[in-house]
C-alpha positions as CSV (number, residue, x, y, z in Angstrom):
1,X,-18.5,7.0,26.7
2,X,-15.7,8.7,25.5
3,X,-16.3,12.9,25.0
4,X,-13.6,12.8,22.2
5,X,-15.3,10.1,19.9
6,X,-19.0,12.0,20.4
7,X,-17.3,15.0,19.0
8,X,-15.4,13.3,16.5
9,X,-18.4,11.7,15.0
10,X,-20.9,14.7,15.2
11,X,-21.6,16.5,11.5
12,X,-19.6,19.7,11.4
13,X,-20.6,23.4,10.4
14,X,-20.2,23.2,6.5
15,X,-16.7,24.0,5.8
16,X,-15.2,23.3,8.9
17,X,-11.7,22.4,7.6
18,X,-9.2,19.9,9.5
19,X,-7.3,20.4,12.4
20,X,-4.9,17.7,11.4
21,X,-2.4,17.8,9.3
22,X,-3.4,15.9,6.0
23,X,-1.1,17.1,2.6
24,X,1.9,16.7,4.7
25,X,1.4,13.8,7.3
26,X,4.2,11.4,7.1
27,X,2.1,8.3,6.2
28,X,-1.0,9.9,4.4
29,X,0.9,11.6,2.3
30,X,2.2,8.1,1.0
31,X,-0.6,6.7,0.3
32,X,-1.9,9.7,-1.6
33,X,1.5,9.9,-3.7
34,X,0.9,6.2,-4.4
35,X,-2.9,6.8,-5.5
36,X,-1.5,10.0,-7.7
37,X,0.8,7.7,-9.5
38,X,-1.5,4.3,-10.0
39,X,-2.1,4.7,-13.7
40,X,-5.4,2.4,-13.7
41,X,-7.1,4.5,-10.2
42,X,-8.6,7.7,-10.9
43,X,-9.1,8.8,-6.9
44,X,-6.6,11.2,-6.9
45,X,-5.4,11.7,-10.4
46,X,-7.3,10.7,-13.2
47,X,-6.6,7.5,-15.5
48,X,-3.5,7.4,-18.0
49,X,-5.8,7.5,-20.9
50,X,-7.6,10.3,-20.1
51,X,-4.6,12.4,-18.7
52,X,-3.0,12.2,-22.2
53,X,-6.3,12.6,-24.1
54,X,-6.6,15.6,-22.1
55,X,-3.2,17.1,-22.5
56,X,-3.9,17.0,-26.3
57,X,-6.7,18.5,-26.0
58,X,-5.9,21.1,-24.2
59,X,-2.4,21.8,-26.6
60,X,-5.3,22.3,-29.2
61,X,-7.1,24.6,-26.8
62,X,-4.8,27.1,-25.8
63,X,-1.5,26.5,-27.8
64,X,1.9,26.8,-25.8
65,X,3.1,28.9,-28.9
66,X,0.8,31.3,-28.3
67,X,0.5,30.7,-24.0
68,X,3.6,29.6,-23.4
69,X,3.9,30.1,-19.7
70,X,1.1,27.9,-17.5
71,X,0.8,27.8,-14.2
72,X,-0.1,24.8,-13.0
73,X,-2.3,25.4,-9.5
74,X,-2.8,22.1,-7.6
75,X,0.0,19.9,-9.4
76,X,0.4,17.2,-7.2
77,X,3.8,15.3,-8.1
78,X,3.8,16.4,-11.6
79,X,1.5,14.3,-13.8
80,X,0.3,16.7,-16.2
81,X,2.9,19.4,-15.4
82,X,5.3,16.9,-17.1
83,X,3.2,16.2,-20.0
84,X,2.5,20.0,-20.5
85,X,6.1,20.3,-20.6
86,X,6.4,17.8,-23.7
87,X,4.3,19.5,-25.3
88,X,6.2,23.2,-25.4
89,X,4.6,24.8,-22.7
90,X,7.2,26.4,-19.6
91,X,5.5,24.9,-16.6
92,X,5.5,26.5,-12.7
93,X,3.9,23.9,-10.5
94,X,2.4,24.8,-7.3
95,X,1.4,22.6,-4.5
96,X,0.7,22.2,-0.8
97,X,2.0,18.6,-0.3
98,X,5.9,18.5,0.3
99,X,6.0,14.8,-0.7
100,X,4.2,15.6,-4.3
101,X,6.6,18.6,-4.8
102,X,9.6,16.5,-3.7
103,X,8.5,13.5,-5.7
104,X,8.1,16.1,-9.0
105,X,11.0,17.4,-8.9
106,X,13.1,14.2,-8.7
107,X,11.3,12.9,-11.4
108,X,11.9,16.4,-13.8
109,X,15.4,16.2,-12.7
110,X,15.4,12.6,-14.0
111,X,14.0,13.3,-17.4
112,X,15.8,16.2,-17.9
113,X,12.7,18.9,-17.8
114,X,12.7,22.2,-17.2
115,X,9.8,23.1,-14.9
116,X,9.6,25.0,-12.0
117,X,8.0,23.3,-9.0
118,X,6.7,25.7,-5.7
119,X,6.0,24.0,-2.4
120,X,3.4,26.4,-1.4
121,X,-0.2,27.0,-0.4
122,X,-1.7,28.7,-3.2
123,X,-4.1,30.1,-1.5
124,X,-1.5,32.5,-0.5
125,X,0.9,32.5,-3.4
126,X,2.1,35.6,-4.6
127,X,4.5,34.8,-7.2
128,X,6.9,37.6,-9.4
129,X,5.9,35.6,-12.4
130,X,2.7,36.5,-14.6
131,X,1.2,33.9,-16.6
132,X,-0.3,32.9,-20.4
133,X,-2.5,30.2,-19.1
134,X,-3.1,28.7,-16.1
135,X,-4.6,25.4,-15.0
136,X,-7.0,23.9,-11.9
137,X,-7.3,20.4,-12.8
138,X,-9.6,17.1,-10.9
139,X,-12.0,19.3,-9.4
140,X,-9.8,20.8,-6.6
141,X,-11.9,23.9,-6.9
142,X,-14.9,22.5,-5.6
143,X,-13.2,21.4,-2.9
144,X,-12.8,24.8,-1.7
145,X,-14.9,27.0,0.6
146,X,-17.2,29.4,-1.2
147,X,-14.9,32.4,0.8
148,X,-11.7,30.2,-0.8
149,X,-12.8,29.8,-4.1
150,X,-12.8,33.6,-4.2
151,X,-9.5,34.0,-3.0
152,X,-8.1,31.4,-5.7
153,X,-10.0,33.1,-8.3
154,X,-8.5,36.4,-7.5
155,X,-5.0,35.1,-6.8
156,X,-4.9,33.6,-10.5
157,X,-6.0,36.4,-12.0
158,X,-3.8,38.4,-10.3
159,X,-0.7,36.2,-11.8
160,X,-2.7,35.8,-15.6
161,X,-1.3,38.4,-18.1
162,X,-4.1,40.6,-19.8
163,X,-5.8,37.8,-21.9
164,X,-4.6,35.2,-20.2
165,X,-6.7,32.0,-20.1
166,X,-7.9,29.6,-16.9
167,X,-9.4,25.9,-17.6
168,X,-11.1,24.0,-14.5
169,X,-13.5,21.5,-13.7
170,X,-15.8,20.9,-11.0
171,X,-18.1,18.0,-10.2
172,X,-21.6,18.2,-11.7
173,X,-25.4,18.1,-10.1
174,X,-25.0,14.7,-11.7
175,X,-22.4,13.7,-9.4
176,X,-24.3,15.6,-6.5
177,X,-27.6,13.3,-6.9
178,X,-25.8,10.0,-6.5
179,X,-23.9,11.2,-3.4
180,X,-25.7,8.5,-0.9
181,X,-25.1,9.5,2.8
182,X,-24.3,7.0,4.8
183,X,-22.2,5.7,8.0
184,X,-19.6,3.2,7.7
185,X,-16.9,2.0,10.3
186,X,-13.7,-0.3,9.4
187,X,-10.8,-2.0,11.4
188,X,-7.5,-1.9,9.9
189,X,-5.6,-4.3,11.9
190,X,-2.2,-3.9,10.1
191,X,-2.6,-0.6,8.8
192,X,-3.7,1.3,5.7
193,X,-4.3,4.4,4.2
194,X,-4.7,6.6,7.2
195,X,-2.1,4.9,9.6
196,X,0.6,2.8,9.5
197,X,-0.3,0.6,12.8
198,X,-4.0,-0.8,13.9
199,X,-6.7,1.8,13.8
200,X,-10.4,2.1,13.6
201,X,-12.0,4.5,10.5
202,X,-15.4,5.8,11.3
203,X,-17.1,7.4,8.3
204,X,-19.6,9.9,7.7
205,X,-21.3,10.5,4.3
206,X,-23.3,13.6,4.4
207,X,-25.0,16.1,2.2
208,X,-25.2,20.0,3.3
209,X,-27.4,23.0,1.6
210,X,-26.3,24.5,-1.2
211,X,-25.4,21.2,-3.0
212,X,-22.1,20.4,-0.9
213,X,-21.3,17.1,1.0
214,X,-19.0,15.6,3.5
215,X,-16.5,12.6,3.3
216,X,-15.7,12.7,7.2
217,X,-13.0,9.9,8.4
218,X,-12.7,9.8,12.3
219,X,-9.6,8.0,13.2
220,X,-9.6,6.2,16.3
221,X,-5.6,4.8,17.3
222,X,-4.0,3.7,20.5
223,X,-2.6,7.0,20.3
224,X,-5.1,9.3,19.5
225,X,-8.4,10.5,18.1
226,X,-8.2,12.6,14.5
227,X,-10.9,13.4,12.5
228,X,-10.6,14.7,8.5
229,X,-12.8,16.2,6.3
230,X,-13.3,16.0,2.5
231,X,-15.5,19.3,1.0
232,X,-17.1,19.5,-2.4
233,X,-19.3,21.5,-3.9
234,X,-21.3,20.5,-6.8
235,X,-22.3,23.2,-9.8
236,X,-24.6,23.7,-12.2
237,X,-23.4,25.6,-15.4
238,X,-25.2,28.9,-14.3
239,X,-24.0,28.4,-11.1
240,X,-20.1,28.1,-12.1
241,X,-20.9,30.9,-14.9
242,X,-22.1,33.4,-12.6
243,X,-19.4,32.7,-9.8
244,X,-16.3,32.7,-11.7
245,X,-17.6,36.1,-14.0
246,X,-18.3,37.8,-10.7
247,X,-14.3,37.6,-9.8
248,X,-13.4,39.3,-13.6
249,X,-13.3,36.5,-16.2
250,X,-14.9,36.5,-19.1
251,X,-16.2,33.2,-20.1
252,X,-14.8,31.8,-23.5
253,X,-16.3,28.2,-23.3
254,X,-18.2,25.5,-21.3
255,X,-17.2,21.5,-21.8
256,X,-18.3,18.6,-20.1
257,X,-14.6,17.9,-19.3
258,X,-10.7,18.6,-19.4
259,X,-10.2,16.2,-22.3
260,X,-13.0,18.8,-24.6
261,X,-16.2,16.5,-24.8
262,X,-19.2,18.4,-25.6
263,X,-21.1,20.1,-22.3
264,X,-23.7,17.6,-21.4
265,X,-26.1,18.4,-18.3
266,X,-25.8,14.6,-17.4
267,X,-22.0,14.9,-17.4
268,X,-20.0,14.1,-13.7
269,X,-18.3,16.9,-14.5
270,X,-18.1,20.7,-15.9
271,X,-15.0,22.3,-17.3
272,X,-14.5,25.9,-18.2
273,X,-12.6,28.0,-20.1
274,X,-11.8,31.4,-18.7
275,X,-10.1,34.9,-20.3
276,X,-8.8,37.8,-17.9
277,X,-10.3,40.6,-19.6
């Protein structure tokens, strides 16, 4: 049997992050534009309806007259950058996908909006700029290591002004207790998300310690054998309380979401509002 497709299917250390390129593959990073930018699929940006429920929300939360300058950390190809933008807020967008940051800008350009758009990982980012607000939006903390959650934590509030405010969201317990693990496999004669020409997807579902799972994809072309991996970690209030005051913020408010519904245990999700002190 072939050594490469053993290792490719065994269950990683927790963490382990990709070898492959992912935000910037020439074909993935298609399909992941298209999936930000289908209104009615919420797999990679949330629905239309709920974006611009949230937006107002959020203008009600932390007004742009009085935190006018947001960072927006994680903004894909502009969604709610755009919308924040609308709204009176002076956006700076920051993403690691090329495609999404190319896409953004043409579209700004198009509709004549100001906002400033960094092709960047922002796990290093160290910006001249200080910020009124800043924003981590569809969970992409949880998809972070527990050593990179730190650093993002620290990097925002490094670029917050005194009083400055966060607002993220993570993926609930809830969410955690319906993750079924699970092995699937699928041949993609013509294509589809993860190549262009024929491959084979072998898929691990898998559930770690400390309430994290796995979405592994092994890839198997004519060409070659990649393998991906898909992180999250799942919080309970205390949990994200505790983490988030131990890097310096103060916390203002817990929700069940980013469009202000009332925080609910049972909820998929948990959003916070944060304050550099």
């Amino acid at each position: 049997m072939n050594s490469n497709i053993i290792i490719a299917l065994e269950r990683p250390p927790v963490y382990t992050k990709s070898k492959g390129e992912f935000w910037n593959d020439e074909h993935i990073s298609k399909q992941m534009l298209k999936a930000h930018l289908n209104p009615e699929f919420d797999g990679a940006s949330r629905k239309l309806d709920f974006i611009e429920k949230s937006v107002s929300w959020i203008v009600e939360l932390v007004s742009p007259s009085s935190y006018p300058f947001l960072l927006d950390v994680g903004c894909g190809p502009g969604i709610y950058a755009e919308k924040f933008t609308q709204m009176g807020f002076h956006v700076t967008g920051i993403d690691f996908s090329n495609r999404s940051i190319n896409y953004a800008n043409q579209s700004a350009l198009k509709k004549k909006l100001e906002i400033s758009y960094l092709y960047q990982d922002y796990l290093k980012m160290d910006l001249e700029e200080r910020f009124d607000f800043a924003t981590m939006i569809y969970c992409d903390y949880g998809a972070l290591s527990t050593k990179d959650r730190q650093v993002i934590l620290s990097k925002i509030y490094h670029h917050l002004k005194p009083g400055g405010k966060l607002l993220l969201d993570v993926f609930s317990m809830t969410k955690f207790y319906r993750f079924q693990e699970k092995q699937t496999w699928e041949v993609c004669h013509t294509g589809g998300f993860w190549r262009a020409d024929e491959y084979i997807a072998l898929n691990g579902f898998y559930k770690y310690l400390d309430n994290v799972t796995l979405e592994q994809s092994s890839i198997i072309s004519k060409q070659e054998i990649s393998t991906y991996y898909l992180w999250n970690t799942y919080f309970t209030k205390e949990f994200l309380t505790s983490e988030v005051q131990n890097s310096g913020f103060k916390v203002c408010k817990v929700f069940s979401n980013v469009a202000g519904d009332v925080y609910r245990a049972e909820s998929d999700t948990i959003a916070i509002l944060l304050e550099k002190e």
